[in-house]
DODRENDO-975320 format. One record per atom (N, C-alpha, C): atom name; residue number from 0; x, y, z; residue in one letter. Coordinates in Angstrom, 2 decimals. Example, Ala and Ser with C-alpha at 12.3 -4.5 7.8 and 13.67 -1.06 7.14 Angstrom:
# residues 2
SITE   atom     n        xx        yy        zz   res
SITE      N     0     13.19     -5.69      7.80     A
SITE     CA     0     12.30     -4.50      7.80     A
SITE      C     0     13.20     -3.30      7.80     A
SITE      N     1     12.85     -2.25      7.08     S
SITE     CA     1     13.67     -1.06      7.14     S
SITE      C     1     12.90      0.03      7.87     S
//
This chain:
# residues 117
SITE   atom     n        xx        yy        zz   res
SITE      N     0     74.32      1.03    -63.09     X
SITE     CA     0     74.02      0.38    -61.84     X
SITE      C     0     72.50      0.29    -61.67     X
SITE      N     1     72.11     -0.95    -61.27     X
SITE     CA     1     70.86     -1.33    -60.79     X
SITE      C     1     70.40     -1.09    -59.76     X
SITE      N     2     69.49     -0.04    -59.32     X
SITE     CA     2     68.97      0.45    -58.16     X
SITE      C     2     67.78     -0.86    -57.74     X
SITE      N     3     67.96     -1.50    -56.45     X
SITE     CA     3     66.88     -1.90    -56.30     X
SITE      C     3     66.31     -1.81    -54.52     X
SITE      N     4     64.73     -1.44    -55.05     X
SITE     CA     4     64.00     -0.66    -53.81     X
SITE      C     4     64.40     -1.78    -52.66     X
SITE      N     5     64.34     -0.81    -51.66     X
SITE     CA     5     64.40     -1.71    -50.64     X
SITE      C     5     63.27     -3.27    -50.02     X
SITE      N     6     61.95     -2.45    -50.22     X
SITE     CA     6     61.04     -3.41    -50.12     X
SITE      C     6     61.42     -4.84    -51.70     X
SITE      N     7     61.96     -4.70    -52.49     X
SITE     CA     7     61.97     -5.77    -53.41     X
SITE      C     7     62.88     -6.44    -52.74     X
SITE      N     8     64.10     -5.35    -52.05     X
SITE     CA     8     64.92     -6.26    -51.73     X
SITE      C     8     64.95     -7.54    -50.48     X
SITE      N     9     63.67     -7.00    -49.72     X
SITE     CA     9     63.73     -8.04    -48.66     X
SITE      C     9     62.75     -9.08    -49.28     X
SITE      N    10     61.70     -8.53    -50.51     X
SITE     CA    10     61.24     -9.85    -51.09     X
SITE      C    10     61.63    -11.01    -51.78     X
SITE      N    11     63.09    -10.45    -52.25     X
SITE     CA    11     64.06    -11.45    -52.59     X
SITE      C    11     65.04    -11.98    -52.02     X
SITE      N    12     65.03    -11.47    -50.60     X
SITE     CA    12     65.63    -12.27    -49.12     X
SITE      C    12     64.27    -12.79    -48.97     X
SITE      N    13     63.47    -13.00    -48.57     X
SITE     CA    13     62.43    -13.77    -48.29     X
SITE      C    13     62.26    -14.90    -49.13     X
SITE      N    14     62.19    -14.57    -50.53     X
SITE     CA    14     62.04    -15.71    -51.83     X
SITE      C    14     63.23    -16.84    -51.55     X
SITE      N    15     64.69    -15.78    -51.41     X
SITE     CA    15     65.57    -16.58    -51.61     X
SITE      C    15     65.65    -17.99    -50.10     X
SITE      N    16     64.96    -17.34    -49.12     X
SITE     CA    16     65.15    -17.92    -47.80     X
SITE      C    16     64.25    -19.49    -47.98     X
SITE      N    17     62.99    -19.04    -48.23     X
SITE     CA    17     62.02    -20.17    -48.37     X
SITE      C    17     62.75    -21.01    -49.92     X
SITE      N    18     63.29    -21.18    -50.44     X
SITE     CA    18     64.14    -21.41    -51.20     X
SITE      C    18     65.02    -22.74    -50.80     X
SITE      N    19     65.72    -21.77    -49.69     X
SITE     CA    19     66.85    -23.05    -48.80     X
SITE      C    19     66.25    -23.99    -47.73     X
SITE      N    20     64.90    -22.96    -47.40     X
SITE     CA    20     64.63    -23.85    -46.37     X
SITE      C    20     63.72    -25.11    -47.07     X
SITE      N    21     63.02    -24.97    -48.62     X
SITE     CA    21     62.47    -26.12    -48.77     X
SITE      C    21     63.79    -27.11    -49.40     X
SITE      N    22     64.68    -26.53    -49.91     X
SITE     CA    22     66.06    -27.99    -50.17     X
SITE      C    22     66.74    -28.64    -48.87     X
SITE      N    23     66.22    -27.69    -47.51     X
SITE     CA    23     66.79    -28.34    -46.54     X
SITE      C    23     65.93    -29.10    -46.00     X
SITE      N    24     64.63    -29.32    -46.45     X
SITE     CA    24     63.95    -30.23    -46.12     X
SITE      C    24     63.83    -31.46    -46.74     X
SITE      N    25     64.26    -31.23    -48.36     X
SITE     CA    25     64.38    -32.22    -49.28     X
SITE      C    25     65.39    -33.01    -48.30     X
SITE      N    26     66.58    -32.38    -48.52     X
SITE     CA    26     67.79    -33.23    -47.54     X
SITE      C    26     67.38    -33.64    -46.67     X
SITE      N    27     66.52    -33.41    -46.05     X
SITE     CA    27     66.55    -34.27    -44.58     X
SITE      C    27     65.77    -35.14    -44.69     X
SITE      N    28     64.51    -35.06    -45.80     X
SITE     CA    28     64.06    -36.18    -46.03     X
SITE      C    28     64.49    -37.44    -47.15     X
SITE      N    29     65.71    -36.81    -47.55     X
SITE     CA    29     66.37    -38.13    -48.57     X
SITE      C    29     67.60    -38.65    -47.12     X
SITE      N    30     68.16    -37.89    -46.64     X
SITE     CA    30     68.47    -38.64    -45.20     X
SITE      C    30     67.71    -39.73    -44.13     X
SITE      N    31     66.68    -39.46    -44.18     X
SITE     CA    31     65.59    -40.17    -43.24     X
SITE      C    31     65.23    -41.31    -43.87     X
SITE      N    32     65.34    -40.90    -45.62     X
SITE     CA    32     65.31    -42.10    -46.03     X
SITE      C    32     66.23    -43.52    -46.50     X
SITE      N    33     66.99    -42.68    -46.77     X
SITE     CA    33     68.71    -43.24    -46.88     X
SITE      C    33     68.86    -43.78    -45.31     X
SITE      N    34     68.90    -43.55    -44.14     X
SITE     CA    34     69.21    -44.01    -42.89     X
SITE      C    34     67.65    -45.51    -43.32     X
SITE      N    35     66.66    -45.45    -43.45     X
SITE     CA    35     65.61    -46.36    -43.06     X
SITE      C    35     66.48    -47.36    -44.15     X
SITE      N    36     66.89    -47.24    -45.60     X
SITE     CA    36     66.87    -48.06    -46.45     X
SITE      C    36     68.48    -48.90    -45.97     X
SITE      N    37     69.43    -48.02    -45.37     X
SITE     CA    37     70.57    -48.53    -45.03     X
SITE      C    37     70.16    -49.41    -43.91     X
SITE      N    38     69.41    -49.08    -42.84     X
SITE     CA    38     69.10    -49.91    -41.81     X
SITE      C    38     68.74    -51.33    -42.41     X
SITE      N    39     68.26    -51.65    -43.20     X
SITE     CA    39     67.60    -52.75    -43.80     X
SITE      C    39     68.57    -53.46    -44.67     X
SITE      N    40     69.09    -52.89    -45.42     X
SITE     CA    40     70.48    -53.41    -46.26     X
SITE      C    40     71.58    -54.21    -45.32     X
SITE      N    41     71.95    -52.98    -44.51     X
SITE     CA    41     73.29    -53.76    -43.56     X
SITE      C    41     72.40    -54.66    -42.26     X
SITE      N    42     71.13    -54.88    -42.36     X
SITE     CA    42     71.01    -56.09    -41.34     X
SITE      C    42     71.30    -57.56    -42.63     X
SITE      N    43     71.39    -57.43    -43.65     X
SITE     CA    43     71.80    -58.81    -44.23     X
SITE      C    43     73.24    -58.71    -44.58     X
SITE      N    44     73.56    -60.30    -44.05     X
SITE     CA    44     75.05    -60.44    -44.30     X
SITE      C    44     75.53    -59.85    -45.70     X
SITE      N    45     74.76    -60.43    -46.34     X
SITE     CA    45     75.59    -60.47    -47.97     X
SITE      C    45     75.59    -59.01    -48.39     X
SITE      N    46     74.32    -58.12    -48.19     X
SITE     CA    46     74.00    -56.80    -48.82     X
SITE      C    46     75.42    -55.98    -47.94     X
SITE      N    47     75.66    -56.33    -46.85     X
SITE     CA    47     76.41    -55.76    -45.50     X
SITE      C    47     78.10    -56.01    -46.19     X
SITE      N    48     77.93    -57.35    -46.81     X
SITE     CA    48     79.41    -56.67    -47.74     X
SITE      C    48     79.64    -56.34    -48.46     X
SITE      N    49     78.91    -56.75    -49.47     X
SITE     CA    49     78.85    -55.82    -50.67     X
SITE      C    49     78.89    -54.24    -50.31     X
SITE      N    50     78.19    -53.71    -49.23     X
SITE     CA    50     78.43    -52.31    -49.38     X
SITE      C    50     79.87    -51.85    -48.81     X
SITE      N    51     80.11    -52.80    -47.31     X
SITE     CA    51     81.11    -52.71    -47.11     X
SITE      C    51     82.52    -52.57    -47.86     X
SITE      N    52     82.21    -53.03    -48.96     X
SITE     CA    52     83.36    -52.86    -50.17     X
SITE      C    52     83.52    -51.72    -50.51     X
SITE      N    53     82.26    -50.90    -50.82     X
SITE     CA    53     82.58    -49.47    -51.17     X
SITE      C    53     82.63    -48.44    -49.94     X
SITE      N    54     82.88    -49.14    -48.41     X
SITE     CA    54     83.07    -47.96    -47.36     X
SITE      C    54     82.09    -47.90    -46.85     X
SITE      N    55     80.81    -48.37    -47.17     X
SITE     CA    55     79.55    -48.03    -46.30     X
SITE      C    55     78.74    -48.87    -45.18     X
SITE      N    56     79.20    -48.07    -44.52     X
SITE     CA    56     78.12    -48.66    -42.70     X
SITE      C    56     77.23    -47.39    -42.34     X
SITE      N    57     76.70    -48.08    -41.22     X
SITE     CA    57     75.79    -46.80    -40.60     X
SITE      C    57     76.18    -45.53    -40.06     X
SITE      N    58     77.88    -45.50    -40.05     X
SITE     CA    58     78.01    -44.14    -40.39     X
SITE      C    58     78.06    -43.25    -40.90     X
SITE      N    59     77.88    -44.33    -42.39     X
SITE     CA    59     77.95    -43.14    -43.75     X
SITE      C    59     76.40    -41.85    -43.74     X
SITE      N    60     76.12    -42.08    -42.52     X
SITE     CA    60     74.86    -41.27    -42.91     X
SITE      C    60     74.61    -40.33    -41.49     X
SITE      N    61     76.17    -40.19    -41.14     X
SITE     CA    61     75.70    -39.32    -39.69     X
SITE      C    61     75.79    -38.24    -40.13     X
SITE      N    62     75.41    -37.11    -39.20     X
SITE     CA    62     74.82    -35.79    -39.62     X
SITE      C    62     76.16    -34.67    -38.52     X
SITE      N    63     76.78    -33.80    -39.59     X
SITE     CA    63     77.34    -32.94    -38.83     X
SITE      C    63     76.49    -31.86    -37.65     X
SITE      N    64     76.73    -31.60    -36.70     X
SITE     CA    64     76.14    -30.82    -35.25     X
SITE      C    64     76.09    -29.54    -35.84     X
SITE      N    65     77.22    -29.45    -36.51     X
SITE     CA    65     77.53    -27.83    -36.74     X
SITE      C    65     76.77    -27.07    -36.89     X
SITE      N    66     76.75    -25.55    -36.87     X
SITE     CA    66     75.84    -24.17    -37.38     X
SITE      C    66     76.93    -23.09    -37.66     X
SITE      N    67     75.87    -22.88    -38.67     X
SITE     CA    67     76.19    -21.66    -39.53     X
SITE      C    67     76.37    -20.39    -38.70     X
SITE      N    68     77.12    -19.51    -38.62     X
SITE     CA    68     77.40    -18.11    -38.09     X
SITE      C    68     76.19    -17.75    -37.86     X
SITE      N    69     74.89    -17.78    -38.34     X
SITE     CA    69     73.62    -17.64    -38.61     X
SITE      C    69     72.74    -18.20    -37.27     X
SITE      N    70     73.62    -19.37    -36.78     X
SITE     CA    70     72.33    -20.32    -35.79     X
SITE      C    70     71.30    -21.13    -36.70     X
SITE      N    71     71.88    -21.15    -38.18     X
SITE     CA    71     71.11    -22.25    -39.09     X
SITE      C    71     71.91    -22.84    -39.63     X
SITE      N    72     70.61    -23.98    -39.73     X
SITE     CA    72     71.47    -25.53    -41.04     X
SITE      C    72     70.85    -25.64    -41.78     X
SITE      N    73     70.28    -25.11    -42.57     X
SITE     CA    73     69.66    -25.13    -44.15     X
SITE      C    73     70.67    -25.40    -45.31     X
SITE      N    74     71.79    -24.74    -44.86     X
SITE     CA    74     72.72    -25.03    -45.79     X
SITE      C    74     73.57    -25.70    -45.96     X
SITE      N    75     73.79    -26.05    -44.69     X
SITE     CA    75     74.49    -27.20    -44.62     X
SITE      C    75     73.93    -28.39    -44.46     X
SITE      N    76     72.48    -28.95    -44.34     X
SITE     CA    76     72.03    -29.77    -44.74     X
SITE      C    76     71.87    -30.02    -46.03     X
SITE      N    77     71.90    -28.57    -46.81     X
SITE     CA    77     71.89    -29.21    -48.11     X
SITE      C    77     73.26    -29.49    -49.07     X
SITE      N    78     74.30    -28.98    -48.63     X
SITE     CA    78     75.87    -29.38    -48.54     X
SITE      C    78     75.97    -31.25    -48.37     X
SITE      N    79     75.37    -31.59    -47.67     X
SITE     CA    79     75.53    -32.89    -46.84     X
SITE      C    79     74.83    -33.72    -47.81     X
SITE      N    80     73.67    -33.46    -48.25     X
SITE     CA    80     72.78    -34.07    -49.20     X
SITE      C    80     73.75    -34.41    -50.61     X
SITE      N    81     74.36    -32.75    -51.18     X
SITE     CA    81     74.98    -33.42    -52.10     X
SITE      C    81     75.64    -34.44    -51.74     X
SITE      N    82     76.55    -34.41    -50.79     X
SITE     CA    82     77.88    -35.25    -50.53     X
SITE      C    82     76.82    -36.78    -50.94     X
SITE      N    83     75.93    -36.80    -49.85     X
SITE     CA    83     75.00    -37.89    -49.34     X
SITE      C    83     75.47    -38.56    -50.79     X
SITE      N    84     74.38    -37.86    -51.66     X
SITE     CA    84     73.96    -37.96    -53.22     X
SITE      C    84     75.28    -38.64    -54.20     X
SITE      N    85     76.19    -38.01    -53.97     X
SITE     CA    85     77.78    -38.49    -54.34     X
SITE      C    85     78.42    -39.92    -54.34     X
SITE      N    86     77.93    -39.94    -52.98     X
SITE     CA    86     77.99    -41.41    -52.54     X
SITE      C    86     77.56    -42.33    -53.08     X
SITE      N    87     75.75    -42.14    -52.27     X
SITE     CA    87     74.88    -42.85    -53.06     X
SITE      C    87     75.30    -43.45    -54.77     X
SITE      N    88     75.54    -42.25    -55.27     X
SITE     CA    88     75.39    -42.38    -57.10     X
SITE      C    88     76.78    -43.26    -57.35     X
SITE      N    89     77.92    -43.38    -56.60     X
SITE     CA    89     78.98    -44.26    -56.95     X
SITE      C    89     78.65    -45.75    -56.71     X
SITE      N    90     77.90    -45.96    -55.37     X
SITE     CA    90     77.18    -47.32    -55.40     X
SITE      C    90     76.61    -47.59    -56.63     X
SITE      N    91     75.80    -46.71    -57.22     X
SITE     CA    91     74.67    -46.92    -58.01     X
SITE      C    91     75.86    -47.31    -59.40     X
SITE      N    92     76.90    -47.26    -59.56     X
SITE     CA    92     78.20    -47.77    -60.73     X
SITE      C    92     78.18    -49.26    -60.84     X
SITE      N    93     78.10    -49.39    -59.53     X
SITE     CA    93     78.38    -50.99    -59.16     X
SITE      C    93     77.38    -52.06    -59.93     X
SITE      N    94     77.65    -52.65    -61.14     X
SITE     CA    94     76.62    -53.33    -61.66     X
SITE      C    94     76.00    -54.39    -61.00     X
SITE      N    95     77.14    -55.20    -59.95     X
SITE     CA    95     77.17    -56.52    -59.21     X
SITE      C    95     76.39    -55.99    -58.45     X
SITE      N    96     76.09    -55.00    -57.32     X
SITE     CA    96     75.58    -54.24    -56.43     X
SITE      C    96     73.74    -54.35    -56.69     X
SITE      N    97     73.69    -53.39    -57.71     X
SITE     CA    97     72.60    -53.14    -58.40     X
SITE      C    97     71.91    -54.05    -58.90     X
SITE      N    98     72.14    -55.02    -59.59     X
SITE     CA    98     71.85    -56.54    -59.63     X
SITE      C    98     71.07    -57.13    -59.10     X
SITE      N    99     72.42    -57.25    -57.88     X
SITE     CA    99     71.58    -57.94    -56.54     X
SITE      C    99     70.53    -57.34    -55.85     X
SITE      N   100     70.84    -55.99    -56.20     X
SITE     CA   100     69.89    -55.44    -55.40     X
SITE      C   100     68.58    -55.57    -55.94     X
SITE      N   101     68.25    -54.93    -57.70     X
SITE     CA   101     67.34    -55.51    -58.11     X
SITE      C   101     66.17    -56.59    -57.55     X
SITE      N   102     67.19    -58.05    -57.21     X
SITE     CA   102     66.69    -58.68    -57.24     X
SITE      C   102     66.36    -59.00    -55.54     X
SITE      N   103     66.83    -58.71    -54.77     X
SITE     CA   103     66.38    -58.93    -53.67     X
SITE      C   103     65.87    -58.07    -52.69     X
SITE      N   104     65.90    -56.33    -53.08     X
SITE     CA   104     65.77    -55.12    -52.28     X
SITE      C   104     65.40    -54.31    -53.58     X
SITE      N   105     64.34    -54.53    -54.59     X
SITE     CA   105     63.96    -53.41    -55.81     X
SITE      C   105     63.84    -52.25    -55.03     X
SITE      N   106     62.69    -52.17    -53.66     X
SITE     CA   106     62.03    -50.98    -53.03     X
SITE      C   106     63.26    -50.05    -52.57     X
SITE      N   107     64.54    -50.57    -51.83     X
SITE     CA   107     65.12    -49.90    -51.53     X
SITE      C   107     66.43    -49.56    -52.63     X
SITE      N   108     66.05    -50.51    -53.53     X
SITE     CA   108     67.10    -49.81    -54.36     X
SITE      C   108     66.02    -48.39    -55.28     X
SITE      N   109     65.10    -48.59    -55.45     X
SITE     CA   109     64.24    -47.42    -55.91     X
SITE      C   109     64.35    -46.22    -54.86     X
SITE      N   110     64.20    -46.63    -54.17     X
SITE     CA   110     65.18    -45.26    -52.92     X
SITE      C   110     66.24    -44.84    -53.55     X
SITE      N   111     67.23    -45.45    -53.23     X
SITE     CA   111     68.54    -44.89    -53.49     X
SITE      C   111     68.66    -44.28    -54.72     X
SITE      N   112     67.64    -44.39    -55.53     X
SITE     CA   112     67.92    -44.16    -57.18     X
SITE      C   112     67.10    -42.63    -56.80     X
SITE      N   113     65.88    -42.76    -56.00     X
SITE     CA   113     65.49    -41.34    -55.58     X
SITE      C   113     66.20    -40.49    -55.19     X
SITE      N   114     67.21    -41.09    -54.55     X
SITE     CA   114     67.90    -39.83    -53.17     X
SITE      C   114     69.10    -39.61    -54.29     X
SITE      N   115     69.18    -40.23    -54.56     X
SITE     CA   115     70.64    -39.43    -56.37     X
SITE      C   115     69.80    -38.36    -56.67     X
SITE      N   116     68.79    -38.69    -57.05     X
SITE     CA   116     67.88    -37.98    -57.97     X
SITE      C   116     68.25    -37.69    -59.29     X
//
C-alpha cells in the first residue's frame, strides 16, 4: 500500500481541480462558439435544412441548469461538450453538408471542425 502525505494529497486535489475547471472552460467556449456559428447557419434557408435533416435547430445547443451535489458544473459542462462534440462530428459525415458548407460558410465550418477537435 501506497502511503500518501496528506499535504501531496490536497496538491493533487488542487492539480486535479484546476484541471476540470480549465476543460470547463474549453466547453463553454466551444459552446459560445457553436451557439454564434449556429446562429448564422440557421438564419439561411438552405443551410437551415440541410441541418434540419440531421435534427439540428437552436436547441441543439441549450445548456442543462443542473448542479452537481457539489454546487458545481465543471463537469458537467464538460459531459455536455462531449455530447456537443458527438453531434457536431456526425454533421461533419455529411459530405453534401460539408461541401456546401465549404463553399459558402468555410469560417464557420472551420469552427465546427474546431469544436470536434
Amino acid at each position: 500500500m501506497v502511503f500518501i502525505r496528506p499535504w501531496t494529497r490536497a496538491q493533487i486535489h488542487r492539480r486535479e481541480d484546476l484541471i476540470l475547471q480549465q476543460a470547463a472552460q474549453n466547453a463553454e467556449a466551444a459552446f459560445a462558439h457553436t451557439t454564434d456559428v449556429l446562429s448564422i447557419l440557421l438564419a439561411d434557408p438552405l443551410a437551415a435544412r440541410m441541418l434540419g435533416q440531421h435534427g439540428v435547430s437552436r436547441a441543439c445547443v441549450t445548456r442543462s441548469t443542473r448542479l452537481a451535489g457539489n454546487n458545481r458544473a465543471e463537469g458537467l459542462a464538460v459531459l455536455e461538450r462531449v455530447v456537443l462534440s458527438k453531434r457536431l462530428n456526425a454533421l461533419l459525415f455529411d459530405v453534401e453538408l460539408v461541401r456546401w458548407l465549404s463553399r459558402h460558410y468555410p469560417r464557420e465550418l472551420a469552427i465546427l471542425h474546431d469544436v470536434c477537435g
